[in-house]
N, C-alpha and C positions, 0 to 999 in steps of 0.2 A: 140015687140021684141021677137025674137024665142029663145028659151031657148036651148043650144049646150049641150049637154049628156056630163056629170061630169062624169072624169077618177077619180078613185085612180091611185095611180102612180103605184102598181101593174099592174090593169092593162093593161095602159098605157105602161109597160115595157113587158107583157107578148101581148100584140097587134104587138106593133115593132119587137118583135121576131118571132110572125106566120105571118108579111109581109116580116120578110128578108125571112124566112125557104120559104115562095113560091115563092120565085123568084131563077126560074128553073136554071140561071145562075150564083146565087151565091151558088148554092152546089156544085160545083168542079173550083176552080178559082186558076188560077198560077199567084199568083205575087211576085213582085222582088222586094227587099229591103236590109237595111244593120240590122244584130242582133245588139238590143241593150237593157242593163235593160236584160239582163240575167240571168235566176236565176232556179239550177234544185233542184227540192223539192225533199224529203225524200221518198214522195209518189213515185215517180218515172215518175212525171209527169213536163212538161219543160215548163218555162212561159219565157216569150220576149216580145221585142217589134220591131216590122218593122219602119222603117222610110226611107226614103229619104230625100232631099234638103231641100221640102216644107212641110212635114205631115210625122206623124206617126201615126200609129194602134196595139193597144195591141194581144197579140196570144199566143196559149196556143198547147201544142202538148202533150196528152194524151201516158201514161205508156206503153199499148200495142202498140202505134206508133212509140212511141220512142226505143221501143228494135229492132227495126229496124235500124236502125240509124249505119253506117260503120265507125263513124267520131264524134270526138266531136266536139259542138258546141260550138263559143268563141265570145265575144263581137267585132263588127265590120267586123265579117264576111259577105262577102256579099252573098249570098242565092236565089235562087227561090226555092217559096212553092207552094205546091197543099191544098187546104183550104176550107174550106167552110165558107160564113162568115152567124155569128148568132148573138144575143147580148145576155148579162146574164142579165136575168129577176130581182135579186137582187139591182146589182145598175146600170143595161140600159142599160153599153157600150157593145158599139160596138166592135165587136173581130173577129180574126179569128180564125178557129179549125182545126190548123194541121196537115194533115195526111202524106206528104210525103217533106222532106227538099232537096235538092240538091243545090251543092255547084256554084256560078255563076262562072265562065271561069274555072272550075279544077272539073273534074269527083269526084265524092262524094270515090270512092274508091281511086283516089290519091291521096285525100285529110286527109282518113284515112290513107292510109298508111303510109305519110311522118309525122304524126302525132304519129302515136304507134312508129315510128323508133326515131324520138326526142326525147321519154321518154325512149325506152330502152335504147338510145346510154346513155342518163344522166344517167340509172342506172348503166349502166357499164355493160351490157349485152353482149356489142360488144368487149371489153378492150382485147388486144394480150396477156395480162395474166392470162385470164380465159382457154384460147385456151391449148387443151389437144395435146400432139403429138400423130400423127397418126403412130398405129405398124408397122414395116416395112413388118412381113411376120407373120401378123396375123393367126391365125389354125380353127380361129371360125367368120363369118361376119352372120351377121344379117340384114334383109333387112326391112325395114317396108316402108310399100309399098301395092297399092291394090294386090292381088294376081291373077287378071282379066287382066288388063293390059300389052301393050306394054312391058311399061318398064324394068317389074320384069322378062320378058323372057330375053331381053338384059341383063341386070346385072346377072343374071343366065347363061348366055353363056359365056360371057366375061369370069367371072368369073370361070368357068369351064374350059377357054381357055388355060388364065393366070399363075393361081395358084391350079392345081386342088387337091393341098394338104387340101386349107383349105375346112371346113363343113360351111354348109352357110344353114342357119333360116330364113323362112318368118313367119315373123308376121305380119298379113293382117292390112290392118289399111284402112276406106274407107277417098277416098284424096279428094272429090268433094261434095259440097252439104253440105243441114245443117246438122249440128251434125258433119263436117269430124275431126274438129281440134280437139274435143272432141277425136275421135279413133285415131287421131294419137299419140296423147298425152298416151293416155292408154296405146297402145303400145309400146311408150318408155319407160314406165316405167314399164311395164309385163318385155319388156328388161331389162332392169335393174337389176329388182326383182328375174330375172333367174339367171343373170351374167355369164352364160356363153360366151358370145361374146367377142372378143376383137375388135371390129369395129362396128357402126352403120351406112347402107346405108338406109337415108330419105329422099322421094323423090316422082315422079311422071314425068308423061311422058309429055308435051306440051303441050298448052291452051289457052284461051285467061286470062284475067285475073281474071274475073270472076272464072275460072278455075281452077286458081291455087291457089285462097283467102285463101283457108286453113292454105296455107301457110304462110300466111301473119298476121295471128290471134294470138293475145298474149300469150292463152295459148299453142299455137304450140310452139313459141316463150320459153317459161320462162319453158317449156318439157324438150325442147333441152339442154337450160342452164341445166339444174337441173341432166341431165345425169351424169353419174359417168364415163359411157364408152364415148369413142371419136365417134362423129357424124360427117358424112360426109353428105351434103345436094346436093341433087340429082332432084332439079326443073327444069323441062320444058327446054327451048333451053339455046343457051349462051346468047341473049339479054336478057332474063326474069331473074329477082333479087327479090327475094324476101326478107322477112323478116326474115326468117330461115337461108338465106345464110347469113347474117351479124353476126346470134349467132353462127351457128354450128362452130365446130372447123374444118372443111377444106371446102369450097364449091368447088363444081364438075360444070360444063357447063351443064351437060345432064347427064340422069342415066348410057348410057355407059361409058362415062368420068367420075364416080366414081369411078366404077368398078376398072377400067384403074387404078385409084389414090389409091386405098384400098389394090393393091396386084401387089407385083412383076411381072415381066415377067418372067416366068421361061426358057423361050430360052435364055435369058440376063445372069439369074443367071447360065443354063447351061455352056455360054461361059467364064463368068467369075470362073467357077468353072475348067473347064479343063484350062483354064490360070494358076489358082493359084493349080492346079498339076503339069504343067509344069514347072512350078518354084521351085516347093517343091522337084519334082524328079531329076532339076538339081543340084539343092542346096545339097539336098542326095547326089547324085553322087558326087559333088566338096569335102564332108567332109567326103565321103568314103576314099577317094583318099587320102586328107589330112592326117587321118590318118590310112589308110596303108601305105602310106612312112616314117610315125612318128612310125609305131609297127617296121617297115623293118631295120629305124634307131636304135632303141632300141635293136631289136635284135642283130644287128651287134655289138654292143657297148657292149651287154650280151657278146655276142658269147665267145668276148676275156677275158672275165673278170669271168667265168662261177667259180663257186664253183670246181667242178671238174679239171676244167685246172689250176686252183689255188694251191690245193693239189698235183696237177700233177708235177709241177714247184717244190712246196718244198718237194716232193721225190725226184726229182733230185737234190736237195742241200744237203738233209739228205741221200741219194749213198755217194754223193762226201764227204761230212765229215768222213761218217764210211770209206769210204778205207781208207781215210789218217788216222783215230784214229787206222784204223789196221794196217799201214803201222809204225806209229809212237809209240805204245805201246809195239810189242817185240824189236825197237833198242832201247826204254829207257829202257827195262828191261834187256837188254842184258847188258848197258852201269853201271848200278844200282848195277851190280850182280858184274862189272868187278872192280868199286870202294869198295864193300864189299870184295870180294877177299884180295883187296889190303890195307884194312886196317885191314885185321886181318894177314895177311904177317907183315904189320910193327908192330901189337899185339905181335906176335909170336916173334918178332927181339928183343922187347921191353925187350924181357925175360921173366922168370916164375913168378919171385920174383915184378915182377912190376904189373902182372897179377896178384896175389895173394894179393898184396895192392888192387887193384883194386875192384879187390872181397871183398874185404875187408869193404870197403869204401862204396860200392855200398850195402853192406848187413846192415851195419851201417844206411847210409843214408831211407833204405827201412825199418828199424827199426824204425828209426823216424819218417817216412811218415806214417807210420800203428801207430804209438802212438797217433798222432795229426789226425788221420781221422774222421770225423763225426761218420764214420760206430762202429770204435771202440769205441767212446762216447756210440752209440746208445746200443750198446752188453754188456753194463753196467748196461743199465735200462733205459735209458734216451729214449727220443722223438722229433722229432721238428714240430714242428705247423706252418702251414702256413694258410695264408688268402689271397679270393680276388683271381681274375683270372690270376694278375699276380706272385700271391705266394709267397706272402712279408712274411718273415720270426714272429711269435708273440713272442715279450720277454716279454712285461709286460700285466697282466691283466686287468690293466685300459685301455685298449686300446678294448676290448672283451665288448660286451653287450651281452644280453638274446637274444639266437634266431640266432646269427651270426653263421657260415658257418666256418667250419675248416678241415685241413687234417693234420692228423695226420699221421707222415712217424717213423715209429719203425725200430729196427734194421734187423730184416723180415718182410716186407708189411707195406704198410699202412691203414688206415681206414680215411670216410670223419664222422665229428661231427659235433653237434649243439650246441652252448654255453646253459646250463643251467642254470648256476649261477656265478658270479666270486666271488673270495675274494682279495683283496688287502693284498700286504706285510704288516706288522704291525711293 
């Protein structure tokens, strides 16, 4: 009996791996299968399994392969890989070693794309109430954009065409290749940080898709959100949609159709500006007019009612009263004089002796009138006191306190007092 060369199962397991590693056709092999048993480690390295109908094969895609990767991987996705297959010397099996995944009936980038567009639409990236309104006649746009390109001459002209009030900023930012969404992103946010803009034109000229990926990457994406200023998204033709035209807050068709959208026409605002003078200057005119017919009315209304034709009016009333007061004061004095006359005729008829009573009587009667006069009281000694603005006569002193106000009328002049003290009758 021939005695067969005893393996340890090491290596037994390291044999079966330097006869796969030399078979020239399993170091780059493409097969197709469905992911299953999914599972991405911390390491950053992605483990699965392929299977079909009848079989399955463990696989493993290593950290630096995987940061390749435009798309996440999901259980039951179906896939062609590029692989090499080896087994692991530990415990034997059989595997493949991942180098490159593509998605089976759907390009690996549309498969990403509609994939980052799922989770931003869930986070609310895309929501009509995030959307900022765009200024109507902004004074400052900001372009970010390659500053090599087509496009930033277009949106530079346009822009120049349109509105050449506003100042317009490039911020370079490269749109193509690795590292682009990194510089776009920086750039929006240099924007930002300046704040002087009141509009963001972001963008790029036409491409394939490969092309315009930049655009399509998360942190372009979660850039744009994160602006303070309003983003107009300025990608490639009008079939191309990217991921940025979903967050910015207006998407444009092409970078000249930004432009277009970022700033008035000023031929437009021209005509609308001489329209609404034509309006302002007839409008003037109709309320000129209004009121000089309304001053022309007033006046006329003054005219007759003037201060002076007023006065005017009643100096001719105050003429016509004084003739007739002089027309009528010497026949009453005339007529005055002719009744005196004649009652001292019928005096004189009366006789002497009735004149002589008279006299009499009258001298009598003015005897008495000068005895009872205040005045002759007053020529006595006496005084009278009055109070008060309408000069109520004072008889008793209870009626006076300290400080009251008095006028004293003597039988020559009087004098005004102050109560100093009263006494009461006793």
């Amino acid at each position: 009996m021939i005695m067969a060369a005893i393996y340890t199962v090491s290596q037994l397991n390291n044999e079966i791996k330097d006869l796969l590693d030399a078979v020239p056709g399993y170091r780059s092999l493409l097969v197709q299968g469905e992911i299953s048993n999914y599972k991405a480690h911390s390491s950053g390295h992605h483990y699965m399994t392929l299977k079909d109908r009848d079989a399955a094969i463990n696989a493993v895609m290593f950290r630096s392969d995987a940061m390749r990767l435009k798309f996440r991987l999901e259980n039951g996705m179906k896939v062609i890989v590029r692989a090499r297959v080896s087994s692991f010397p530990r415990t034997g099996a059989v595997q493949l070693y991942i180098s490159e995944i593509i998605p089976d009936g759907a390009g690996a980038l549309n498969v990403a794309f509609e994939q980052l567009k799922a989770k931003l639409q869930a986070e609310g990236l895309f929501a009509e109430a995030h959307k900022k309104p765009i200024p109507a006649c902004p004074s400052s746009i900001a372009l970010v954009t390659s500053p090599t390109g087509a496009a930033v001459r277009d949106m530079i002209r346009i822009l120049g065409r349109r509105w050449p009030l506003a100042k317009v900023v490039l911020y370079p930012a490269q749109v193509q290749g690795q590292g682009a969404a990194e510089s776009i992103a920086r750039a929006l946010a240099l924007t930002n940080a300046i704040g002087e803009a009141d509009v963001i034109l972001c963008g790029r000229g036409g491409g394939s898709m490969e092309d315009l990926w930049a655009f399509n990457e998360e942190v372009t994406a979660r850039a744009i959100y994160a602006s303070e200023i309003p983003v107009i998204s300025a990608v490639g033709h009008e079939p191309d949609v990217t991921i940025a035209d979903f967050v910015a807050d207006l998407r444009a068709p092409t970078p000249s159709g930004a432009a277009e959208l970022a700033v008035p026409d000023r031929t437009d605002w021209k005509a609308t500006l001489e329209m609404l003078d034509a309006r302002l200057r007839a409008a003037a005119g109709k309320q000129t007019e209004s009121r000089r017919r309304q001053l022309q009315s007033l006046s006329e209304r003054l005219s007759v009612r003037t201060p002076v034709r007023y006065i005017a009016e009643k100096r001719l009333v105050l003429d016509t009263l004084t003739e007739r007061l002089q027309g009528t004061v010497p026949a009453r004095l005339a007529h005055e004089r002719q009744q005196l006359r004649t009652a001292q005729d019928r005096l004189l008829a009366a006789g002497r002796g009735n004149l002589h009573r008279a006299r009499l009587r009258f001298t009598q009667t003015v005897a008495s009138l000068d005895a009872m006069s205040p005045l002759r009281v007053l020529s006595r000694g006496y005084a009278v006191a009055t109070k008060g603005a309408r000069g109520a006569v004072v008889t008793d002193a209870a009626a006076l306190k300290e400080g009251d106000a008095l006028h004293i009328r003597f039988a020559k002049g009087a004098a005004d007092c102050r109560v100093i003290h009263t006494e009461e009758e006793q």
